[in-house]
C-alpha positions in Angstrom: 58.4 -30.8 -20.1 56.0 -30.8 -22.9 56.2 -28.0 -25.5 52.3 -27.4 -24.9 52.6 -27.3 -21.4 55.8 -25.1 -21.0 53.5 -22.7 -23.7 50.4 -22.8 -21.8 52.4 -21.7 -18.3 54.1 -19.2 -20.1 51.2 -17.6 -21.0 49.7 -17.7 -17.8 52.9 -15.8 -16.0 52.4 -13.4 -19.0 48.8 -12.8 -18.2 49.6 -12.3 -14.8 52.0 -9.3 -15.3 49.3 -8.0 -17.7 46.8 -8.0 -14.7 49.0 -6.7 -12.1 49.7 -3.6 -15.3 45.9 -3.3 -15.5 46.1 -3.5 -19.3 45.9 -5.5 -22.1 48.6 -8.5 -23.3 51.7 -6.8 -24.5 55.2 -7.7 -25.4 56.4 -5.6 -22.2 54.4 -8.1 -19.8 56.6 -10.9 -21.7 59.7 -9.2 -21.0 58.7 -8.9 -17.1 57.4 -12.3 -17.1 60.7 -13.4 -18.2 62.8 -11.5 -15.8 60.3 -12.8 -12.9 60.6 -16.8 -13.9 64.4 -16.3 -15.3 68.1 -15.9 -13.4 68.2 -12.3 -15.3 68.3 -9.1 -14.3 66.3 -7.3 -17.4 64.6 -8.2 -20.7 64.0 -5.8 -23.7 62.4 -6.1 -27.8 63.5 -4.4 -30.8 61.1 -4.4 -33.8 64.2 -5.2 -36.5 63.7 -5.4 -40.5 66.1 -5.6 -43.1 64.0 -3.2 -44.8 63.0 -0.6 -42.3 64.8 1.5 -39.6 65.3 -0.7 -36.3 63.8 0.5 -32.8 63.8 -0.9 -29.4 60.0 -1.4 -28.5 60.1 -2.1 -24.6 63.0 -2.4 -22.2 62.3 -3.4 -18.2 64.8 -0.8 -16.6 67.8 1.5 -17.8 70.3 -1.3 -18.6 67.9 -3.2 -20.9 67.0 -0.1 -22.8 70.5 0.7 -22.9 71.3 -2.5 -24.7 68.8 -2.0 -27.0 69.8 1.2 -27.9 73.7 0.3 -28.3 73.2 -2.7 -30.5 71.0 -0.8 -33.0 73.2 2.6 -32.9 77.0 0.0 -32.6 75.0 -2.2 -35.5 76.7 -5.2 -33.6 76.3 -7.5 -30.2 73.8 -10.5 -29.9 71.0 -8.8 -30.6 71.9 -7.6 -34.2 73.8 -11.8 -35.1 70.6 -13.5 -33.8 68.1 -11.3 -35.7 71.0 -11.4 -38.9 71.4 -15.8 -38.7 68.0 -16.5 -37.2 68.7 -18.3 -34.1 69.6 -17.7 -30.5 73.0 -16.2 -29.4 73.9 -16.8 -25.6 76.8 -14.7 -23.9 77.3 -15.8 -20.6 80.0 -13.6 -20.0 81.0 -10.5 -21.9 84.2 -10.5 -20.7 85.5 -13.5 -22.2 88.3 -12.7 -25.1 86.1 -14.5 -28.0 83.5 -12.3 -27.4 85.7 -8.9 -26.6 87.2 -9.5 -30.0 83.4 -10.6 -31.9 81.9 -7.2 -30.7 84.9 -5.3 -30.1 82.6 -2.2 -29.5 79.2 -3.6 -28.0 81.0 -5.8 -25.2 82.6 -3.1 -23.4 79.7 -0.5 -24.0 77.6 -3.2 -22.3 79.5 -4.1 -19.6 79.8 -0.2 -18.8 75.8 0.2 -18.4 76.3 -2.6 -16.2 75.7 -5.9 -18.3 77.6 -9.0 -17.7 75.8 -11.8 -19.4 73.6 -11.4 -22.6 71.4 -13.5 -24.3 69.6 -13.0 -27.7 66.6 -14.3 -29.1 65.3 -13.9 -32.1 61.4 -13.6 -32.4 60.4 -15.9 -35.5 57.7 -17.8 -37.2 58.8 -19.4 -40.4 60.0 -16.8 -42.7 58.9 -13.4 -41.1 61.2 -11.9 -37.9 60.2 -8.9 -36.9 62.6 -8.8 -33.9 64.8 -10.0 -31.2 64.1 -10.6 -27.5 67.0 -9.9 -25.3 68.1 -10.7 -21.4 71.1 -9.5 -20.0 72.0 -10.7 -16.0 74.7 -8.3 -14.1 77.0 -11.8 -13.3 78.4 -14.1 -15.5 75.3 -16.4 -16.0 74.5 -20.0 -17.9 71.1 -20.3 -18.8 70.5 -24.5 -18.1 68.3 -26.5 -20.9 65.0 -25.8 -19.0 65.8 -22.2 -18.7 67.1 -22.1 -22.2 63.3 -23.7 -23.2 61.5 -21.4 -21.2 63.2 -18.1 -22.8 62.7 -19.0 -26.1 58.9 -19.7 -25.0 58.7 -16.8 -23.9 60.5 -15.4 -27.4 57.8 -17.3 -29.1 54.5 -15.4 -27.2 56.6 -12.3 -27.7 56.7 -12.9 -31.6 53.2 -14.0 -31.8 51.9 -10.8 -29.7 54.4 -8.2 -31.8 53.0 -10.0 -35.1 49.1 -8.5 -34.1 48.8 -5.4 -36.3 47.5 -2.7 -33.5 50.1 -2.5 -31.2 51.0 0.7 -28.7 54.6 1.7 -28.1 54.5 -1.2 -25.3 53.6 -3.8 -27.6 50.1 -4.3 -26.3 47.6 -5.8 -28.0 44.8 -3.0 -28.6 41.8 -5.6 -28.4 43.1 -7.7 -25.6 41.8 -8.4 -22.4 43.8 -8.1 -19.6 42.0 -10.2 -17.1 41.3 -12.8 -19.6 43.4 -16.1 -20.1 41.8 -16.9 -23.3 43.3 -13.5 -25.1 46.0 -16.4 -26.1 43.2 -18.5 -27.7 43.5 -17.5 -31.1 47.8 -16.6 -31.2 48.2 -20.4 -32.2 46.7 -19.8 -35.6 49.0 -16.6 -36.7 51.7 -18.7 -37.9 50.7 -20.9 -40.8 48.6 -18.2 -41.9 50.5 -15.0 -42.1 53.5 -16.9 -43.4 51.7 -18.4 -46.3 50.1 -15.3 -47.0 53.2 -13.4 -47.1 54.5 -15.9 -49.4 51.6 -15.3 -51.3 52.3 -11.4 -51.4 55.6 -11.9 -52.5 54.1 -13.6 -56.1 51.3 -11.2 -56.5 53.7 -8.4 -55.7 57.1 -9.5 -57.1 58.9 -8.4 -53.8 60.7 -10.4 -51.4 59.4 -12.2 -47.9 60.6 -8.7 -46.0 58.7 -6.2 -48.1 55.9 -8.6 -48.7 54.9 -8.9 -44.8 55.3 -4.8 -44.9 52.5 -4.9 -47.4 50.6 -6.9 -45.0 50.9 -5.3 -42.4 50.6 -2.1 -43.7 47.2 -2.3 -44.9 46.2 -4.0 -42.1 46.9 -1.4 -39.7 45.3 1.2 -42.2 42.2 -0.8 -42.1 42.2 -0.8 -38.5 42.1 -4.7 -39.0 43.9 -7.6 -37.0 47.1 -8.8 -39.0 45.8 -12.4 -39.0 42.4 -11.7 -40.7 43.9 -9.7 -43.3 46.2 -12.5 -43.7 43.1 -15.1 -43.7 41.8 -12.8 -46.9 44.8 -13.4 -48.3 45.3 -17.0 -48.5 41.5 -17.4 -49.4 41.5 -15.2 -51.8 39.1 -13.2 -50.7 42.1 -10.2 -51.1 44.6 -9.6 -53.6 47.6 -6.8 -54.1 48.9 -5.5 -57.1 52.0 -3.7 -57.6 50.0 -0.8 -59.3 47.6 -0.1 -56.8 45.6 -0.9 -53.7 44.7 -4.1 -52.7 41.3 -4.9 -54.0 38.8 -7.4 -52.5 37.0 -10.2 -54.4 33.2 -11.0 -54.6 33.4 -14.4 -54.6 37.2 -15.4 -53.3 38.2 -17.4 -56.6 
């Protein structure tokens, strides 16, 4: 399948649980869709930073919540490796030795709340991660290569949607429309953009990638703006940080 059409259906399943919610896009209505489309039992988000204090965001029952909470409190399991190496981490069974002995802690925490299989994805776009999306199934499980490309779409709408600057303790978008398709029209163009205006931050500012994008975002969400127009000032110059002081806007964008 086509990387634009396995996107574009994605979206639509995540729409749907949105409309069926009777609010706007969120991250929760991708952890739903996921569970709905997926052989898993649960899906949950963590917003993660290597310079800010962890939280799971949204959980679809007890047991994903649970997992959430136990990987950010243990500081280990497949949650904290795929946010810590940037790429997915698949357990299809928690009971198997290599993975007993990897998260000697996590595994058998897990497998208490009632986990069997876990799989980790981190939420990316170039540089900037500002989380994980993770599915856990209550049977030893192997997500196929379709299914495999299909959660990491769904990893992908979930990083694009967390990425927005006004989001509620769901993850919803706070300008979205629920009964609207085209809500999705504009996530395409977040990625290029906030990632080349965090690099941007990180020369005006002298701070790393991490800090950088908490600049960003910060003054976005005390403007009350969307994350990618700030970041559209950014790269045309039309806004620029200092390390003294506010961000100031330009006149004329040079």
């Amino acid at each position: 399948m086509r990387a634009d059409s396995r996107s574009a259906r994605i979206q639509v399943l995540v729409a749907e649980q949105a409309a069926r919610r009777g609010a706007p896009v969120g991250v929760v209505d991708v952890c739903t869709a996921a569970v709905a489309a997926l052989p898993v039992g649960g899906a949950g988000v963590s917003v993660m930073s290597d310079g800010a204090a962890s939280h799971p965001l949204c959980g679809t029952d007890d047991i994903s919540e649970q997992l959430e909470e136990l990987q950010l409190t243990l500081g280990e399991g497949p949650c904290v490796d795929a946010f810590t190496h940037g790429s997915a981490v698949l357990a299809p069974d928690l009971l198997t030795g290599g993975l007993q002995d990897r998260w000697p802690v996590f595994a058998d925490a897990a497998l208490e709340a009632g986990a069997r299989a876990v799989f980790a994805l981190p939420l990316q776009i170039g540089a900037i991660s500002p989380g994980v999306l993770d599915l856990y199934a209550d049977v030893p499980t192997v997500l196929d290569a379709e299914e495999l490309a299909d959660a990491l779409a769904f990893a992908d709408l979930a990083t694009l949607l967390l990425l927005d600057a006004r989001v509620d303790e769901t993850g919803a978008r706070a300008d979205a429309s629920s009964s609207d398709h085209g809500c999705f029209d504009d996530l395409g163009g977040y990625r290029a953009e906030i990632d080349q205006a965090t690099g941007i931050l990180t020369v005006q500012l002298g701070v790393g990638i991490d800090e950088a994008f908490v600049r960003l975002r910060a003054h976005a969400y005390t403007e009350g703006r969307r994350l990618a127009d700030v970041a559209a000032d950014v790269v045309d110059h039309r806004l620029r940080f200092s390390p003294d002081g506010e961000p100031k806007r330009t006149d004329d964008g040079d």
